[in-house]
C-alpha positions as CSV (number, residue, x, y, z in Angstrom):
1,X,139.0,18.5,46.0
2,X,141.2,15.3,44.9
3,X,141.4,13.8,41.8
4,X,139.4,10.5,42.6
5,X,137.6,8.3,39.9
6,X,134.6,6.7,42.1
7,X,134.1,9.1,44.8
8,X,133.5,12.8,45.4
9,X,135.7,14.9,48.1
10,X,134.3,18.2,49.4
11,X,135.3,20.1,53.1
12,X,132.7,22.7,54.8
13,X,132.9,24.3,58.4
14,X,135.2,21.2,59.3
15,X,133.0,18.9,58.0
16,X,134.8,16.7,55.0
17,X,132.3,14.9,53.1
18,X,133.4,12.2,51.0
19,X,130.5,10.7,48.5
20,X,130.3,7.8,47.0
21,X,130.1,8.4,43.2
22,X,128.9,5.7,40.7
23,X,125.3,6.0,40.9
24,X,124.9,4.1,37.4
25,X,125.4,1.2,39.4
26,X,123.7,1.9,42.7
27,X,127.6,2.5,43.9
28,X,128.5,-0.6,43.7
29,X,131.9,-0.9,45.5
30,X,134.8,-2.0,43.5
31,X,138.0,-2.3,44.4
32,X,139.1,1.2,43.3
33,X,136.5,3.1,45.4
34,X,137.4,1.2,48.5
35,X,140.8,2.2,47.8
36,X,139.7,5.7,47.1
37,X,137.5,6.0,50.3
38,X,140.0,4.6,52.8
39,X,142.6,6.9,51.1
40,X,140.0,10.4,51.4
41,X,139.7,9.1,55.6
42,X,143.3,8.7,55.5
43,X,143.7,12.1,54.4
44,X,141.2,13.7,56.4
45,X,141.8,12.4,59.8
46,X,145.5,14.0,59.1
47,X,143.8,17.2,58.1
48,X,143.7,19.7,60.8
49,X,140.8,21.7,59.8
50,X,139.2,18.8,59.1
51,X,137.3,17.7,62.5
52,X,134.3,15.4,61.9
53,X,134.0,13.4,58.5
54,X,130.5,12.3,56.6
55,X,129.9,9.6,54.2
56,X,127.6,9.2,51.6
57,X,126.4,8.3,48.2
58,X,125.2,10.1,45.1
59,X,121.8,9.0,43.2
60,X,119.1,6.2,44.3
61,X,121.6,4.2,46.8
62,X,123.9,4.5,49.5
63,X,126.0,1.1,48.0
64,X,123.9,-1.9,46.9
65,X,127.0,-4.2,47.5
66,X,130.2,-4.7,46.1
67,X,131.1,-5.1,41.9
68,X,130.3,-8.7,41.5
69,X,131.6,-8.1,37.7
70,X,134.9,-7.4,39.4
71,X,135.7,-10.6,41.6
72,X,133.2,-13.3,39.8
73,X,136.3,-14.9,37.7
74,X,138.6,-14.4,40.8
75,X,139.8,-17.7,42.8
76,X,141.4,-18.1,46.6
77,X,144.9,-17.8,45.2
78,X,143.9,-14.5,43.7
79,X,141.8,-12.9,47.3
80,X,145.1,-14.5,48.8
81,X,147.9,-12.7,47.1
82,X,146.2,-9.4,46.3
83,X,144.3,-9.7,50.1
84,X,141.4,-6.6,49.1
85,X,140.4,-6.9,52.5
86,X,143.3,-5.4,54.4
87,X,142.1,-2.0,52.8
88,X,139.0,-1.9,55.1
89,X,141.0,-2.6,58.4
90,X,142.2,0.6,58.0
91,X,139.1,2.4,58.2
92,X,139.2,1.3,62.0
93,X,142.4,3.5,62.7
94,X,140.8,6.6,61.7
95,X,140.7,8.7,64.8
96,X,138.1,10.8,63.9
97,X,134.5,10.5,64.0
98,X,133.0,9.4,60.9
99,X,129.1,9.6,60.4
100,X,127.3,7.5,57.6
101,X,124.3,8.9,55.7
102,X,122.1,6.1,54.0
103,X,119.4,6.6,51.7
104,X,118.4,3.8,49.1
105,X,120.0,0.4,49.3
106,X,123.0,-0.7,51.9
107,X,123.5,-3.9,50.9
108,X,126.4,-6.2,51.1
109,X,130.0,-4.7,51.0
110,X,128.0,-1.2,51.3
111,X,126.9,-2.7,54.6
112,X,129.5,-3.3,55.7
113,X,131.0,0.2,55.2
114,X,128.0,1.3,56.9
115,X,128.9,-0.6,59.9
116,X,132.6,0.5,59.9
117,X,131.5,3.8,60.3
118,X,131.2,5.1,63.7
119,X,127.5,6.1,63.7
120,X,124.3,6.1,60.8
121,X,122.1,7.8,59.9
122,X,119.3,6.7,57.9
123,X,116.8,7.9,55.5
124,X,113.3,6.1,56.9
125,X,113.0,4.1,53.5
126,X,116.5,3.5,53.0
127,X,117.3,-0.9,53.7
128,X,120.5,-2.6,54.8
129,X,121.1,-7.0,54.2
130,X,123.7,-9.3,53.7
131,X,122.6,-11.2,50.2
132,X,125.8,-12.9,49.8
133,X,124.0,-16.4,50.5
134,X,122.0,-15.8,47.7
135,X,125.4,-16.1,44.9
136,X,126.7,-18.6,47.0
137,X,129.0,-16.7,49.1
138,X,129.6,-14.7,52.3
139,X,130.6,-11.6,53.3
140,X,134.6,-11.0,54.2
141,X,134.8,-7.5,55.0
142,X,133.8,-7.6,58.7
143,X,130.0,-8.1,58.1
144,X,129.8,-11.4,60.1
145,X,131.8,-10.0,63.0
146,X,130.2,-6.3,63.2
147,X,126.4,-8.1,63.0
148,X,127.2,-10.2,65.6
149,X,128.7,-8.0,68.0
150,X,125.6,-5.6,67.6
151,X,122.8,-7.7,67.3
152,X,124.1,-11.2,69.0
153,X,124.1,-14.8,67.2
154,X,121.0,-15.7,66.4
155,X,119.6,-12.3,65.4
156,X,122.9,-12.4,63.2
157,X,122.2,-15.9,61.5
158,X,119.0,-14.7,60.5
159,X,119.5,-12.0,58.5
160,X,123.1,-13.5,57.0
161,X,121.6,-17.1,56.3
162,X,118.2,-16.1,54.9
163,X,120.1,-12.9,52.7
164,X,116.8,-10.9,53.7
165,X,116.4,-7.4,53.3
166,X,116.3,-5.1,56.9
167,X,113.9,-2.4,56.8
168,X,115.5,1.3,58.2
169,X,113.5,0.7,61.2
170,X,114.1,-2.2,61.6
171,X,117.9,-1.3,61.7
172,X,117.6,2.0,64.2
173,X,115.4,-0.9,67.0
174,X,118.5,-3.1,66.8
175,X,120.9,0.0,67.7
176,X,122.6,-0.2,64.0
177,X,121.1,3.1,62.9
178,X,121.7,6.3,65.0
179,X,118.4,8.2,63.9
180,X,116.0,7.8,61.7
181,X,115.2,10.4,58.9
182,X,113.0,11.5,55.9
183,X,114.6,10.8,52.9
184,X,114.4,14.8,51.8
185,X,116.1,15.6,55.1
186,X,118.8,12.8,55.3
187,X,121.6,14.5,54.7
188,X,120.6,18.0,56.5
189,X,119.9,16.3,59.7
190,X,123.4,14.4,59.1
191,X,125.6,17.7,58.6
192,X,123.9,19.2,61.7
193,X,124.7,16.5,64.0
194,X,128.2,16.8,62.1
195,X,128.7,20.4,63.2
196,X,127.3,19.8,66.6
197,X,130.5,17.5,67.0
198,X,132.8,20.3,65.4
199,X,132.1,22.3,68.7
200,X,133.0,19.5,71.1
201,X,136.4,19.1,72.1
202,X,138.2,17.4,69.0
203,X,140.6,15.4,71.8
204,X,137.5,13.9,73.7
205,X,136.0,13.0,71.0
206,X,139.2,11.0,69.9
207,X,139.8,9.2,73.3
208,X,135.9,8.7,73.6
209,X,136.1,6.6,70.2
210,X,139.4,4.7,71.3
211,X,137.6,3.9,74.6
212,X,134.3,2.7,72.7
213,X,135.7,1.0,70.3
214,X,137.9,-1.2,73.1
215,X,134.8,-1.5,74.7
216,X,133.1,-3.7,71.5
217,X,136.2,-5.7,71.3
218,X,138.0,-6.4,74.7
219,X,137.6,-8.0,78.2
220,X,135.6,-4.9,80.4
221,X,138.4,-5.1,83.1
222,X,140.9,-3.9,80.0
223,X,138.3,-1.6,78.5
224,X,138.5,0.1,81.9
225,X,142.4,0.4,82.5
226,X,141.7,2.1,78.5
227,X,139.3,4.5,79.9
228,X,140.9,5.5,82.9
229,X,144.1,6.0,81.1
230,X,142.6,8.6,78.0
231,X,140.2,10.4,81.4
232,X,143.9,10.8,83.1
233,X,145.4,12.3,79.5
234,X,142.8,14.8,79.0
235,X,143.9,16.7,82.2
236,X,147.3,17.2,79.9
237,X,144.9,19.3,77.2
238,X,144.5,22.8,77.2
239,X,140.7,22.2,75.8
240,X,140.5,20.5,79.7
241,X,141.8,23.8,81.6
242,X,139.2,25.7,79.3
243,X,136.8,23.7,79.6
244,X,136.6,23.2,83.4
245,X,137.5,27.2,83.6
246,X,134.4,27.8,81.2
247,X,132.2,25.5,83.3
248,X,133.2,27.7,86.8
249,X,133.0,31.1,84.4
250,X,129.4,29.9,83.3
251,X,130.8,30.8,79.6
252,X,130.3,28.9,76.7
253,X,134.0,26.9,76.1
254,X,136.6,27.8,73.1
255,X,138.2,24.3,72.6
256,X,141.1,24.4,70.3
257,X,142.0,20.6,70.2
258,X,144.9,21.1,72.0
């Protein structure tokens, strides 16, 4: 669609899929695809006909990690002035829902994407970890924080202290992966669930994610004034009035995400 570099843009009954693209190197993020990714959500979420987007990756991996090549001369000064990580706190103002497909490795900064994403799927053989310990580092693009708000401390300090490798189901009994799939059928159980969200009312599903996401991240007494507040807004939708009129009609609904 785009003229990207490092990734691979595509848009099918509302679905936009954007695939990671340097399988020569297991898709190693550098800094130019994570620019390139954030920009293809960027432009999707304002997309009207775009109403659910999928992520994924070409050849043997998902992402094993980010370009090491890239940042291994870099010092403080340098992450300080050019601050890479500011790209990825964008991903969290996407409003619309974004569904990871894993197959192969997720490892490091692909991780982390993983876990910036708003549900996974993964392929049954497909393994996620944090090896960052292992060259004397850490990560720094939300991989401490999202692990430990899923999985608590100490299952967190495991996995980022020892650098160890988390098996697929592994991930799906700690509520990080979604659903669990054969590797052949990854990506066609992915873009079904996809357009099974393309029928739903485009606005609920953009105040449910607002709500769940404040949910993760604030006091539940504030979480709740959020929730009450996007139930109230809906009644101003026209998707609402069908909705409620379909329900009485015993009709299937024709939401319009309006």
């Amino acid at each position: 669609m785009n003229d990207f570099t490092f990734i691979r843009t595509s848009v099918k009954e509302q679905v936009a899929t954007i695939e990671l693209n340097r399988p020569e190197v297991l898709n190693a993020l550098n800094r130019g695809m994570v620019r390139e990714v954030i920009s293809a959500l960027e432009m999707f979420d304002r997309d009207e006909d775009v109403k659910v987007i999928l992520l994924s990756g070409t050849g043997r991996a998902f992402a094993a990690g980010a370009d090491i090549d890239e940042m291994a001369d870099d010092g403080p000064i340098d992450f300080e002035m050019n601050n890479p990580f500011a790209d990825w706190d964008r991903i969290a103002r996407v409003k619309k829902p974004i569904i990871c497909a894993v197959h192969g490795f997720a490892l490091g900064g692909g991780f982390e994407l993983a876990l910036a994403c708003d549900m996974i799927f993964a392929a049954d053989t497909a393994s996620f970890g944090f090896p960052e310990v292992n060259i004397g580092v850490m990560p720094g693009a939300g991989g401490t924080q999202r692990l430990t708000k899923l999985l608590g401390k100490t299952h967190a300090l495991h996995w980022l202290w020892t650098g160890d490798k988390m098996t697929a189901r592994q991930a799906y009994e700690y509520g990080l992966a979604a659903r669990l799939v054969a590797p052949e059928l990854l990506m066609e159980e992915t873009e079904t669930f996809a357009r099974r969200l393309v029928n739903q009312p485009p606005l609920s599903l953009r105040l449910i994610k607002e709500a769940v996401d404040a949910a993760v991240d604030q006091p539940l007494n504030e979480g709740m004034q959020l929730e009450r507040k996007n139930f109230y807004l809906l009644f101003a939708s026209e998707d609402q009035k069908e909705g409620m009129k379909a329900f009485i009609e015993k009709r299937r609904p024709d939401f319009k995400g309006k």
